[in-house]
PATIDREN-379324 format. One record per residue: residue in one letter; x, y, z of N, C-alpha, C in turn. Coordinates in steps of 0.05 Angstrom, whole numbers. Atoms other than C-alpha are relative to their C-alpha. Layout:
N
(A (X Y Z) (X Y Z) (X Y Z)) ...
END
This chain:
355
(X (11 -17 -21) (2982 -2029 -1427) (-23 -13 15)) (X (34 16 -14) (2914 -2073 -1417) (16 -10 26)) (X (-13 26 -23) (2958 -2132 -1380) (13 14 22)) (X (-14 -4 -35) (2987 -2085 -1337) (-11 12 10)) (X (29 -15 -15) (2926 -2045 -1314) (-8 -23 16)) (X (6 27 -20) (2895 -2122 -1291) (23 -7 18)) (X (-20 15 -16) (2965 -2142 -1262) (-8 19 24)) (X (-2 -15 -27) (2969 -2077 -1219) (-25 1 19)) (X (34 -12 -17) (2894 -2074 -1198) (5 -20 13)) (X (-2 20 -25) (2899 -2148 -1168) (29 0 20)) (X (-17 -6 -16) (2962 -2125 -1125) (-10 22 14)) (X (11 -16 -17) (2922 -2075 -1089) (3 -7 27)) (X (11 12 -19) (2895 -2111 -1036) (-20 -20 1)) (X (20 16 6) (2857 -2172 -1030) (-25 7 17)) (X (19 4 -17) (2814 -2157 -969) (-15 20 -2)) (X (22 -22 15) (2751 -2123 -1003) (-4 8 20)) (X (21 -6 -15) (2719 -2066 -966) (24 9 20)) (X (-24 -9 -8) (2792 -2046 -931) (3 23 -4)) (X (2 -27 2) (2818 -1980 -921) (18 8 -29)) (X (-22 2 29) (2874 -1999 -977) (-19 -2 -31)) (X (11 19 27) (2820 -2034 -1024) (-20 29 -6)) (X (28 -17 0) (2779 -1976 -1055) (-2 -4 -28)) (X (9 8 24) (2764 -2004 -1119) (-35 9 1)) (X (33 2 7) (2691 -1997 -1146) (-18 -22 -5)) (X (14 29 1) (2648 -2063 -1153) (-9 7 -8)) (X (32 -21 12) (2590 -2047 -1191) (-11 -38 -14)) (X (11 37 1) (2539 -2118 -1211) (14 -1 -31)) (X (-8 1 20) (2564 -2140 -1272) (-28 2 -26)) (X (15 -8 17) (2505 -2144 -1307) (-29 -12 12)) (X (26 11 -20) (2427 -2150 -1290) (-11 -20 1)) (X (23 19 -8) (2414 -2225 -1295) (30 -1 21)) (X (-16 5 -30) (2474 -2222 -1230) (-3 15 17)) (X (4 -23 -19) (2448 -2169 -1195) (-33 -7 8)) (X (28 13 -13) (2382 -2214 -1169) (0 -17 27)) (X (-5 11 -17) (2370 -2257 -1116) (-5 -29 0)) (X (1 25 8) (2372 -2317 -1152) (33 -12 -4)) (X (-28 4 -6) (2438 -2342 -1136) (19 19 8)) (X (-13 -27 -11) (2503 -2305 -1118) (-1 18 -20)) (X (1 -19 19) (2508 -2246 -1143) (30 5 -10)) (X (-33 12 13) (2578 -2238 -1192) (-1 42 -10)) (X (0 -27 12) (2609 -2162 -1186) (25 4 -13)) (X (-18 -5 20) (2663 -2132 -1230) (14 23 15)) (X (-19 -18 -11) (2717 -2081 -1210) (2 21 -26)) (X (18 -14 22) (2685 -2021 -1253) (34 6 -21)) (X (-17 -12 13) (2764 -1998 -1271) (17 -18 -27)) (X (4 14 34) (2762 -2058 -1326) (-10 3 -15)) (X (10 3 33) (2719 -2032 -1369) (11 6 -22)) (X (-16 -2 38) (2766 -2002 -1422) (16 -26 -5)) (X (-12 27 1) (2803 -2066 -1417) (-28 -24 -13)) (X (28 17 6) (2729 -2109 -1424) (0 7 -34)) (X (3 -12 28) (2718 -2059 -1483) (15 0 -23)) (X (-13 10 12) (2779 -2075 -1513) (5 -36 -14)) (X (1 31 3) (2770 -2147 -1519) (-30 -2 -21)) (X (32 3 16) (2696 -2132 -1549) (-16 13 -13)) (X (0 -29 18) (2699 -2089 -1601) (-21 -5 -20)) (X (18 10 28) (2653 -2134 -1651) (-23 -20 11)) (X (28 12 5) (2577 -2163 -1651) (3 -28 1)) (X (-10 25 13) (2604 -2232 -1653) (-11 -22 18)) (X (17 15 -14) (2571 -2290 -1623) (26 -12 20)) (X (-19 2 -23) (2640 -2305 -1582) (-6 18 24)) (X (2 -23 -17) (2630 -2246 -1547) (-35 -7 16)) (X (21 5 -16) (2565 -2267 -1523) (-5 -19 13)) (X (3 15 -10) (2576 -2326 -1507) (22 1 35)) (X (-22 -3 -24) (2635 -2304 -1462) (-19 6 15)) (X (17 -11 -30) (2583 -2262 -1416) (-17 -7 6)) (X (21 19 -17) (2539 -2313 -1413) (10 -17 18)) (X (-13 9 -23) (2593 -2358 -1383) (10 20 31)) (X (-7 -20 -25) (2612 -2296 -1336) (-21 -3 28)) (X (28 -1 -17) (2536 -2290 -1311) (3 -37 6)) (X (5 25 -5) (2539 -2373 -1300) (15 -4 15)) (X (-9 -8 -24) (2592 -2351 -1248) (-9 -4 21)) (X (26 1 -20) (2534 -2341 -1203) (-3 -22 9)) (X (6 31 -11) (2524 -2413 -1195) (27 -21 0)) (X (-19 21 11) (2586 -2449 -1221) (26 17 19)) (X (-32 -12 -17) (2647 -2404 -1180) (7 -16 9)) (X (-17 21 -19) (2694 -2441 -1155) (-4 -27 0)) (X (10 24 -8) (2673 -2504 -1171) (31 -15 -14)) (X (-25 23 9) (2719 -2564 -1208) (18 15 -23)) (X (-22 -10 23) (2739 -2521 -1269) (16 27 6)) (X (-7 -24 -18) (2763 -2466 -1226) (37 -3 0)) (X (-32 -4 -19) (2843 -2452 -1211) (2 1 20)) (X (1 -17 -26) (2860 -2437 -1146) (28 6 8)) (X (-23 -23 -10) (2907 -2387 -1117) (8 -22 30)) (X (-14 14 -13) (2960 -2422 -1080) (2 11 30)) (X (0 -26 -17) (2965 -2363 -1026) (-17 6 11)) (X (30 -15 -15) (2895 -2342 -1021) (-20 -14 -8)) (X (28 16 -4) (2840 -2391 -1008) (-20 15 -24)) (X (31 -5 17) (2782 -2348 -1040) (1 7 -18)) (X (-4 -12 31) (2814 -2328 -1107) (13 -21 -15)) (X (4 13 16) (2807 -2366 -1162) (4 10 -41)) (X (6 -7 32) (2818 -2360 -1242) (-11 -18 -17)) (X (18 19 20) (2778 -2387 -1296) (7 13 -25)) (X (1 0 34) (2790 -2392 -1376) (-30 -1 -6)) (X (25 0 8) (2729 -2369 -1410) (-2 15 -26)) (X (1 -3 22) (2737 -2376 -1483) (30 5 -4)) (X (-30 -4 10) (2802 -2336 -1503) (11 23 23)) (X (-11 -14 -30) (2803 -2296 -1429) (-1 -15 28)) (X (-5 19 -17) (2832 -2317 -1367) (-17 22 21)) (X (19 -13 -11) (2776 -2288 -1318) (12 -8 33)) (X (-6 0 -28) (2801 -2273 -1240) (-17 10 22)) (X (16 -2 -12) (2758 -2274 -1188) (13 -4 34)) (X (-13 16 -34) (2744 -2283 -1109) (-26 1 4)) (X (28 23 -19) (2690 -2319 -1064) (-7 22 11)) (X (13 -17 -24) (2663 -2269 -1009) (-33 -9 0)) (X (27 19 -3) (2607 -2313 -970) (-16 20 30)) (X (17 -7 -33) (2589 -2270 -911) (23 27 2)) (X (-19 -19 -10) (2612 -2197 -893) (12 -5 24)) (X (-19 1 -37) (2664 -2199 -826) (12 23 -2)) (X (-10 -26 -10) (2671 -2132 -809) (12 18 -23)) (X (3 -29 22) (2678 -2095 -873) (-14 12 -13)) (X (27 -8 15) (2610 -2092 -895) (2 -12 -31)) (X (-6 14 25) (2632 -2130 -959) (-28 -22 -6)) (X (18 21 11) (2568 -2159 -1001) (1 -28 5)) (X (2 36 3) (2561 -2245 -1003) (4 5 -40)) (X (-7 6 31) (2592 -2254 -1081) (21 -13 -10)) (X (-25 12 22) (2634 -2270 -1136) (4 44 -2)) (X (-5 -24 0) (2675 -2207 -1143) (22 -4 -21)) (X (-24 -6 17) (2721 -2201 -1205) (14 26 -4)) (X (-24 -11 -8) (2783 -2178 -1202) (27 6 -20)) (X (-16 2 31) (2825 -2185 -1273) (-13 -10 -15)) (X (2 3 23) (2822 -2199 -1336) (11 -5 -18)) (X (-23 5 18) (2868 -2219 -1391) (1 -26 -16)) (X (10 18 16) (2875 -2263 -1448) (21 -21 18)) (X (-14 39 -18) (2888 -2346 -1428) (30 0 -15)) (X (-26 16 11) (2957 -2376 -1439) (-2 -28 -12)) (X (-1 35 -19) (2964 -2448 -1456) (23 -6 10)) (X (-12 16 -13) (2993 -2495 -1418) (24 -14 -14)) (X (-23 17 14) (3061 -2520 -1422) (-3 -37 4)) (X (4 38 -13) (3071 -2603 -1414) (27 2 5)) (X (-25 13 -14) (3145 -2593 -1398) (-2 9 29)) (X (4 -6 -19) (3163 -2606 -1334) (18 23 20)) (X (-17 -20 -17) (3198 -2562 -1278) (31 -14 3)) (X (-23 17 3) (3271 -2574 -1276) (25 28 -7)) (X (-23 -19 -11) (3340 -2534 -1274) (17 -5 -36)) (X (-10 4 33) (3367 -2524 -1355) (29 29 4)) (X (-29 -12 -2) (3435 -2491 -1364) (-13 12 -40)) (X (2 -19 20) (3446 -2438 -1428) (28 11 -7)) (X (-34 -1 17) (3520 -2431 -1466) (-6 14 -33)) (X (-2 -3 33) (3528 -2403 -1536) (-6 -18 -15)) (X (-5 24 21) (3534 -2472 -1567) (-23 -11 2)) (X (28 13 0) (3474 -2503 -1533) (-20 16 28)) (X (16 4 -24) (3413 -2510 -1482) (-4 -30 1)) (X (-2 29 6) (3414 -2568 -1455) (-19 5 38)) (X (0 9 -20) (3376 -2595 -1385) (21 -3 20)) (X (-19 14 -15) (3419 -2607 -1320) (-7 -16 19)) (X (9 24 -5) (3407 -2673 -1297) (14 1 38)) (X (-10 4 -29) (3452 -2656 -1226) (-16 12 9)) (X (24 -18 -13) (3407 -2605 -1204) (19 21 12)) (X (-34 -29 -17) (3480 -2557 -1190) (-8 22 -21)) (X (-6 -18 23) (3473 -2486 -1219) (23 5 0)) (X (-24 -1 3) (3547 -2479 -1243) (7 33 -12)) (X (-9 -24 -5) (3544 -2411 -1269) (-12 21 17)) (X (0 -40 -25) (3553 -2338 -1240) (-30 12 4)) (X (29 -21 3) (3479 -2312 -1264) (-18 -31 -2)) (X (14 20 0) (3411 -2359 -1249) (-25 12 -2)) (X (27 -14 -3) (3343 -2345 -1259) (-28 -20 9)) (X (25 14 -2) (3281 -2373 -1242) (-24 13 -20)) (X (15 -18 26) (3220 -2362 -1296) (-15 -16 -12)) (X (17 10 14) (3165 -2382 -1328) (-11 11 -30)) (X (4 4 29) (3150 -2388 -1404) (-12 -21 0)) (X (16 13 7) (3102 -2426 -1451) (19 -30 -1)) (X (-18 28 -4) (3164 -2478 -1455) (28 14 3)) (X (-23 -5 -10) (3236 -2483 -1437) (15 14 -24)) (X (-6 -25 22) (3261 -2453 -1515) (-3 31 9)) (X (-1 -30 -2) (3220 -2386 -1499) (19 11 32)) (X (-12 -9 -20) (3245 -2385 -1431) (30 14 -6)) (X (-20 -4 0) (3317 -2393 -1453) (4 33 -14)) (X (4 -34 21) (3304 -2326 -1507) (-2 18 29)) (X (4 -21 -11) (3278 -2286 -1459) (24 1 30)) (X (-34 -11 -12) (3337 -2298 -1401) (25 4 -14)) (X (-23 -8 12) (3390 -2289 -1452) (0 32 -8)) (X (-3 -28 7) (3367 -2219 -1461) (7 15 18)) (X (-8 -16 -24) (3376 -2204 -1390) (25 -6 8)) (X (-30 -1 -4) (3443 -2241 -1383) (19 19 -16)) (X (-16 -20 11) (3470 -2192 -1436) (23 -18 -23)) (X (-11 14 15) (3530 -2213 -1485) (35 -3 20)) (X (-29 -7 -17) (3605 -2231 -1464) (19 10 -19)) (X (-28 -11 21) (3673 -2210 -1495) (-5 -3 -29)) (X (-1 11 34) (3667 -2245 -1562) (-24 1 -9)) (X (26 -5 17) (3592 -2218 -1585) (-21 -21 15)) (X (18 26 -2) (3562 -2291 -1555) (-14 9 21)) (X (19 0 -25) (3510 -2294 -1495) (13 -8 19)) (X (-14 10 -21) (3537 -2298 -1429) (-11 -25 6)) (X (6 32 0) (3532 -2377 -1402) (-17 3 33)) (X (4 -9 -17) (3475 -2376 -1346) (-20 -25 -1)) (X (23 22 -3) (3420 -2431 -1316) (-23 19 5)) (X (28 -10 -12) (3349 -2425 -1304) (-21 -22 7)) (X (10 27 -1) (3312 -2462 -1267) (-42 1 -17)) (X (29 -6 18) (3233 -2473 -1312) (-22 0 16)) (X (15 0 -7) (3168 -2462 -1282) (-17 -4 -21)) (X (20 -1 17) (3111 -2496 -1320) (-20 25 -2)) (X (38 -20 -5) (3047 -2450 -1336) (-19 -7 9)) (X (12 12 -9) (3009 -2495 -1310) (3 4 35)) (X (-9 -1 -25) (3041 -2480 -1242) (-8 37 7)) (X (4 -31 -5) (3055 -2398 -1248) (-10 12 -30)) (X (11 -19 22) (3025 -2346 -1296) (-3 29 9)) (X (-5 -34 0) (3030 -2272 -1303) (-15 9 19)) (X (18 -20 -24) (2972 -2259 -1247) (1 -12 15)) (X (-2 5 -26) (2997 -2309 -1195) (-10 -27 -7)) (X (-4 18 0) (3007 -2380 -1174) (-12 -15 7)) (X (30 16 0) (2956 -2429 -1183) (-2 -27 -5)) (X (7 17 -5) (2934 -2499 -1175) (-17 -5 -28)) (X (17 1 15) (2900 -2524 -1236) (-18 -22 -8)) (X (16 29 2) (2842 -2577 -1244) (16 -17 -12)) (X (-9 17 19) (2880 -2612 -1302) (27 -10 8)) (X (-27 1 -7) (2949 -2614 -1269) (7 1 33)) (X (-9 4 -29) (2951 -2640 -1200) (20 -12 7)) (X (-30 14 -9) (3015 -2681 -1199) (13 21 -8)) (X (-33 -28 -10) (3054 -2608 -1210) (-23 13 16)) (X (11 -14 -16) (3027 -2584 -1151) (22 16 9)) (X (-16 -16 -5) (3064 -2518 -1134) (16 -10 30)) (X (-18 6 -22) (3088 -2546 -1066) (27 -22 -11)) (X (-27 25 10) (3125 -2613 -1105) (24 30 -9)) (X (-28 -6 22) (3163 -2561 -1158) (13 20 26)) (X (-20 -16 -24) (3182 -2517 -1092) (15 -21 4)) (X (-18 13 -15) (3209 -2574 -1063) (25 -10 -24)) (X (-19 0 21) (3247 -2589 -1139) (16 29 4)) (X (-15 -20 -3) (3270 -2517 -1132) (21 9 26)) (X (-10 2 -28) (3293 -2519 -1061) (25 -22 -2)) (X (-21 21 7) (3338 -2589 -1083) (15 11 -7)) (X (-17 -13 26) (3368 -2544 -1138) (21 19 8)) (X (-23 -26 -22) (3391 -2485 -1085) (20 -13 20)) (X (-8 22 -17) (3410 -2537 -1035) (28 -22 -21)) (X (-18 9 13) (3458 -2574 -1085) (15 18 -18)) (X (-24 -30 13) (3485 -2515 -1113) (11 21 23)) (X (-16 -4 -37) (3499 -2488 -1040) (28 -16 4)) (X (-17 21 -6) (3539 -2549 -1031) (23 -10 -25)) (X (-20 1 27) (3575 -2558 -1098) (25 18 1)) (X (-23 -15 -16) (3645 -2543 -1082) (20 9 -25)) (X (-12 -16 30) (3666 -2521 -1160) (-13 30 1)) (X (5 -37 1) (3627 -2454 -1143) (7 16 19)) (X (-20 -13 -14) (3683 -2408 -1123) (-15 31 7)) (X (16 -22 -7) (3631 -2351 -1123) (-27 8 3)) (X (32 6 -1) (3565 -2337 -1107) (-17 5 -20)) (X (18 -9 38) (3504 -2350 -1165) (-14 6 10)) (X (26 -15 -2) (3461 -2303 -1167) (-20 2 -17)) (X (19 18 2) (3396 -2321 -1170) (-18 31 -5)) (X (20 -17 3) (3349 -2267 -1202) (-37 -11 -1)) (X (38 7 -3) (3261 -2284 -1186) (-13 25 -6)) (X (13 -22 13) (3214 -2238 -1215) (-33 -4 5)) (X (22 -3 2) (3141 -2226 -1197) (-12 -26 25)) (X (21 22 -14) (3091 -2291 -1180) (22 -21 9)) (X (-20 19 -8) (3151 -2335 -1175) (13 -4 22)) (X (-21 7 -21) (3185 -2314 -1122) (-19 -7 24)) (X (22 18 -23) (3113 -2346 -1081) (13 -31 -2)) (X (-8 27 7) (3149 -2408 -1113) (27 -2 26)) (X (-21 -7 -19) (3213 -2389 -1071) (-12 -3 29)) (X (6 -5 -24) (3168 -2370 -1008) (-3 -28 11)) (X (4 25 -12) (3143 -2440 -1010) (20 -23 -4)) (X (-29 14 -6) (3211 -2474 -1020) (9 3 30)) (X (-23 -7 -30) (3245 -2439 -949) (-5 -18 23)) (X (-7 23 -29) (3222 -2502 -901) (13 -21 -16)) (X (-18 23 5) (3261 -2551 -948) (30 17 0)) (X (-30 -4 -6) (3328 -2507 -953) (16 1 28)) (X (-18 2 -20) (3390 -2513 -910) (6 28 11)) (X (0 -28 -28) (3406 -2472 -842) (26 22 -16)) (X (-31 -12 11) (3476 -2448 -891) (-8 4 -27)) (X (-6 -9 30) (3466 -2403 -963) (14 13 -3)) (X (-16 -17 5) (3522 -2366 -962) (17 4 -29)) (X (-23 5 25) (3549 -2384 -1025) (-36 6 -29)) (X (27 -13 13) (3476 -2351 -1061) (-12 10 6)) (X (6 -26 -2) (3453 -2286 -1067) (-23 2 -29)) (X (25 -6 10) (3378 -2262 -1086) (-6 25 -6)) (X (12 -29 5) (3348 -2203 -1127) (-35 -10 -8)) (X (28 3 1) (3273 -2206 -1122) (-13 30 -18)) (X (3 -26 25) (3244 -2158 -1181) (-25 -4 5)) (X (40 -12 -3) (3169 -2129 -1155) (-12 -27 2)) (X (1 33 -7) (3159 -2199 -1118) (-36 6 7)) (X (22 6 -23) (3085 -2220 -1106) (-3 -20 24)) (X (6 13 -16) (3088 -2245 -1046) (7 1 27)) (X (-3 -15 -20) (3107 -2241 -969) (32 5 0)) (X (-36 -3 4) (3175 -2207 -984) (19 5 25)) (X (-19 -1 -22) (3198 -2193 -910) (0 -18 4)) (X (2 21 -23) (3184 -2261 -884) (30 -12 -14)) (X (-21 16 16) (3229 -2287 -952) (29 9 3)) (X (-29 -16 -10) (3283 -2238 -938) (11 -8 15)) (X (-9 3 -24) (3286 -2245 -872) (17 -30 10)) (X (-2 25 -2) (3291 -2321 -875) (23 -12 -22)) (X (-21 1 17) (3336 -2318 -934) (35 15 14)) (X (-22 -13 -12) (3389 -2270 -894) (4 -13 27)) (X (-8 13 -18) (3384 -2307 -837) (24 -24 2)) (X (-18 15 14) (3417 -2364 -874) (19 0 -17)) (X (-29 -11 18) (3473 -2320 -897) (-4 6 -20)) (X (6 3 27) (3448 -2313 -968) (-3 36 6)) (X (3 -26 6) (3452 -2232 -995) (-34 0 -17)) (X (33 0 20) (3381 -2221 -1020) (-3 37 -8)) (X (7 -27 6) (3362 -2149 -1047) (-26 -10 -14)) (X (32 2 10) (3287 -2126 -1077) (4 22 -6)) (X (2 -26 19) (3267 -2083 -1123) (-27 1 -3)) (X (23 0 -2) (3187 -2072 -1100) (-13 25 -11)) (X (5 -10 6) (3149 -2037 -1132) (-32 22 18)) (X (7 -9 -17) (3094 -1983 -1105) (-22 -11 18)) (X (29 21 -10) (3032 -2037 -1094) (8 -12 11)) (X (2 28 -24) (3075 -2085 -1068) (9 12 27)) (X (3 -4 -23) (3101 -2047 -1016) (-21 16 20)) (X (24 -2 -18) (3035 -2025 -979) (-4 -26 11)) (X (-7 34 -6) (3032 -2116 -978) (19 2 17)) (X (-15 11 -11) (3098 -2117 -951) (3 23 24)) (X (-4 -9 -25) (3094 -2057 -895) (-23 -13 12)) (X (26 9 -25) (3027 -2088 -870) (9 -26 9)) (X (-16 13 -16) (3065 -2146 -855) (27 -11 15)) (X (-29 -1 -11) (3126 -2122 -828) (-7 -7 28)) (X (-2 -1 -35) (3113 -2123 -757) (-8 -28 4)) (X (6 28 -9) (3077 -2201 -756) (26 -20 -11)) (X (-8 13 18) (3128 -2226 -807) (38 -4 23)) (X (-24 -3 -19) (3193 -2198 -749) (3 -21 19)) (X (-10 8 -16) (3220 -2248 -704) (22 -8 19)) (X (-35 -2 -11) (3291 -2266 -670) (27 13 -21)) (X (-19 15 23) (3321 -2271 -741) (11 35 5)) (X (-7 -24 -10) (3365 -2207 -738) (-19 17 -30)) (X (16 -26 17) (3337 -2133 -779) (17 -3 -33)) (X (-14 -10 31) (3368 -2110 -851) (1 19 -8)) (X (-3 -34 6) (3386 -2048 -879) (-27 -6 -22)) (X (19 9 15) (3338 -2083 -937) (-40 1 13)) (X (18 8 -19) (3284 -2099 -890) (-19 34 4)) (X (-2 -21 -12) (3290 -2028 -860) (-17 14 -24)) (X (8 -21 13) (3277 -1994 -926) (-14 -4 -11)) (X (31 7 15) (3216 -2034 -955) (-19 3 25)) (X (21 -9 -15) (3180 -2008 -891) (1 28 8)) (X (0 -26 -5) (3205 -1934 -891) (-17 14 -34)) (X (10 -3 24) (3176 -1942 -959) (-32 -3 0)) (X (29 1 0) (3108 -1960 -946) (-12 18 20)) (X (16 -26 -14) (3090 -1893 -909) (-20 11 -29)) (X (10 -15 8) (3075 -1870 -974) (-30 -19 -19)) (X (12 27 13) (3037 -1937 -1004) (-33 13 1)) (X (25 -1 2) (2967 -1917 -979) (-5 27 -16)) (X (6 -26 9) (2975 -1840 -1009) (-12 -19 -27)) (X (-7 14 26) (3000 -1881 -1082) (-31 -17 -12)) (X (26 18 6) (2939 -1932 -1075) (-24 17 -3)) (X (29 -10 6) (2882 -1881 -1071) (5 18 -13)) (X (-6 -20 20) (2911 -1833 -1120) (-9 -22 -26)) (X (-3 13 14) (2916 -1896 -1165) (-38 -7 -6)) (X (24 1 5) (2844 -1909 -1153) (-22 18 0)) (X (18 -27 2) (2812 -1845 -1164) (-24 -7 -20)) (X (17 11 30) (2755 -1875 -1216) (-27 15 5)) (X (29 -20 0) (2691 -1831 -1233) (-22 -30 7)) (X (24 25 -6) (2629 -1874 -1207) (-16 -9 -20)) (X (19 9 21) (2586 -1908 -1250) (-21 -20 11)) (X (15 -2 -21) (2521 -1919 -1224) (-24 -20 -19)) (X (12 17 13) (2494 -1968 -1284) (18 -29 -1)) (X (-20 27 -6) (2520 -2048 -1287) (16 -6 -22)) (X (-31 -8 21) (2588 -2058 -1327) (-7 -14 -18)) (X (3 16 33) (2557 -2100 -1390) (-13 25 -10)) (X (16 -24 10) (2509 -2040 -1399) (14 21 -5)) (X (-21 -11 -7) (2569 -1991 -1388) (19 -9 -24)) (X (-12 8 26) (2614 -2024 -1433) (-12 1 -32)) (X (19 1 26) (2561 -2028 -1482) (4 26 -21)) (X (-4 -27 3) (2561 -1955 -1479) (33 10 -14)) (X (-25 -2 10) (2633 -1948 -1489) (1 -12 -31)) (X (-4 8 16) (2638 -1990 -1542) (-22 -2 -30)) (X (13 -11 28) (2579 -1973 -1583) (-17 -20 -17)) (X (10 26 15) (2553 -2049 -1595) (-27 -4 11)) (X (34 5 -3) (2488 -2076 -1588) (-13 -27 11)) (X (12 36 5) (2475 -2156 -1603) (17 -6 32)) (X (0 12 -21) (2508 -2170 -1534) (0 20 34)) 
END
């Protein structure tokens, strides 16, 4: 329940101080709430999540919110992630949590503080070392596919700690066939290093997989499986979440012709009309299955995202859908105020002391 409280809060809205964004900020704690560097605020509806992570007196735990407060000076600098999508958001590992943040240097018209403004929370992953690449899945084996053709009916795109857990967890969604066994299905791998559960990131340590190369590996993969004249029917290609940003930034290397692959996008972060639109244009069946955060995202850029490409019954109904997006979002953020800074606050909650 924690991980999905942080997932859904950073799908709000990025642009603090918005009529969408009504989160609470509050300083994180009083050596960041001075005017000795920036100041570093917290999004108050983490604290049972904070509190859960810091249940014990332990000198980890203190040392974590001392790296938090050293925010202030250090944001964004070399050990920083950065959000592929959005310039000013950033994640940082700090200890055994992956800490999500954003820059804001100057209000422009929202009245938005000059800070560090955190935004999630959640424990770190590590990093995979395999690389990105297109692996096939049969009863008998997993094996790599060295053509870069997906050959069967069902495809996924997906990220896991390595290509084993990957395979586990799409075999549960392909289902079984006739004879008890796993139906036979590809997938193409996304390092962790590339995508992760709160969105697709650039990482100091791993600049030769830069999320644009493995788009353009992923884009090869659609593009020769388009063209592969053994597939008598179209593979459908299931993307789920941060990934399908992996997809968004593939669509200037694919071909003007996908008719022979069809897309289900499952609660996509990312600009889902432009991908649609640009995916049906090129014949390809796409469907979405958005969920209520993302479409408030995807009606606010229905109207810039429209151009020659023709409409969609699809299209049509992820923007008759976001009438109700802004009700959903400020019901969602209904949070009692708290009018002391969130280490002190948590403190309270949790009943500890030494930090």
């Amino acid at each position: 329940m924690s991980s999905i409280i942080a997932t859904n809060r950073r799908k709000l809205a990025y642009e603090l101080g918005s009529r969408a964004d009504t989160r609470q900020f509050i300083p994180f704690s009083k050596n960041t709430n001075t005017d000795r560097g920036r100041k570093v605020f917290i999004d108050a509806a983490l604290a049972p999540l904070f509190a859960h992570f810091f249940q014990a007196d332990d000198a980890s735990t203190i040392r974590i919110v001392s790296k938090i407060e050293q925010l202030s000076a250090v944001a964004g600098g070399i050990a920083a992630n950065t959000n592929v999508t959005t310039p000013f958001e950033y994640m940082e590992n700090i200890g055994e949590l992956a800490i999500y943040y954003q820059l804001h240097n100057s209000p422009q018209g929202n009245q938005v503080e000059s800070g560090v403004y955190i935004t999630g929370i959640q424990r770190s992953s590590r990093a995979s070392n395999q690389k990105p690449g297109l692996w096939e899945v049969t009863p008998d084996y997993t094996r790599e596919v060295e053509s870069g053709v997906a050959e069967h009916s069902m495809a996924f795109v997906t990220t896991e700690e390595d290509t084993g857990s990957a395979a586990v967890k799409n075999s549960e969604k392909a289902g079984k066939n006739g004879w008890g066994g796993i139906n036979s299905f590809n997938f193409f791998f996304v390092p962790k290093p590339i995508e992760n559960e709160m969105g697709l990131w650039i990482t100091p340590d791993s600049r030769s997989l830069r999320p644009a190369t493995t788009a353009k590996i992923l884009a090869d993969v659609l593009t020769r499986t388009q063209n592969f004249k053994g597939n008598k029917e179209p593979i459908k290609w299931t993307i789920e979440r941060d990934t399908v940003k992996l997809l968004q930034l593939s669509l200037d290397h694919l071909p003007n012709l996908l008719d022979r692959l069809e897309f289900t996008l499952v609660d996509p972060v990312a600009d889902t009309i432009s991908i649609i639109q640009s995916l049906e244009y090129r014949g390809a069946k796409v469907t979405a299955n958005i969920n209520q955060y993302q479409r408030a995202k995807a009606a606010a850029s229905l109207s810039a995202a429209r151009s020659n490409k023709p409409d969609s019954a699809t299209t049509r109904a992820i923007a008759a859908q976001g009438a109700d997006a802004n009700k959903a979002l400020a019901e969602y953020s209904n949070l009692q105020r708290i009018k002391t800074n969130f280490v002190d606050y948590v403190r309270n909650l949790t009943g500890t002391m030494a930090w």
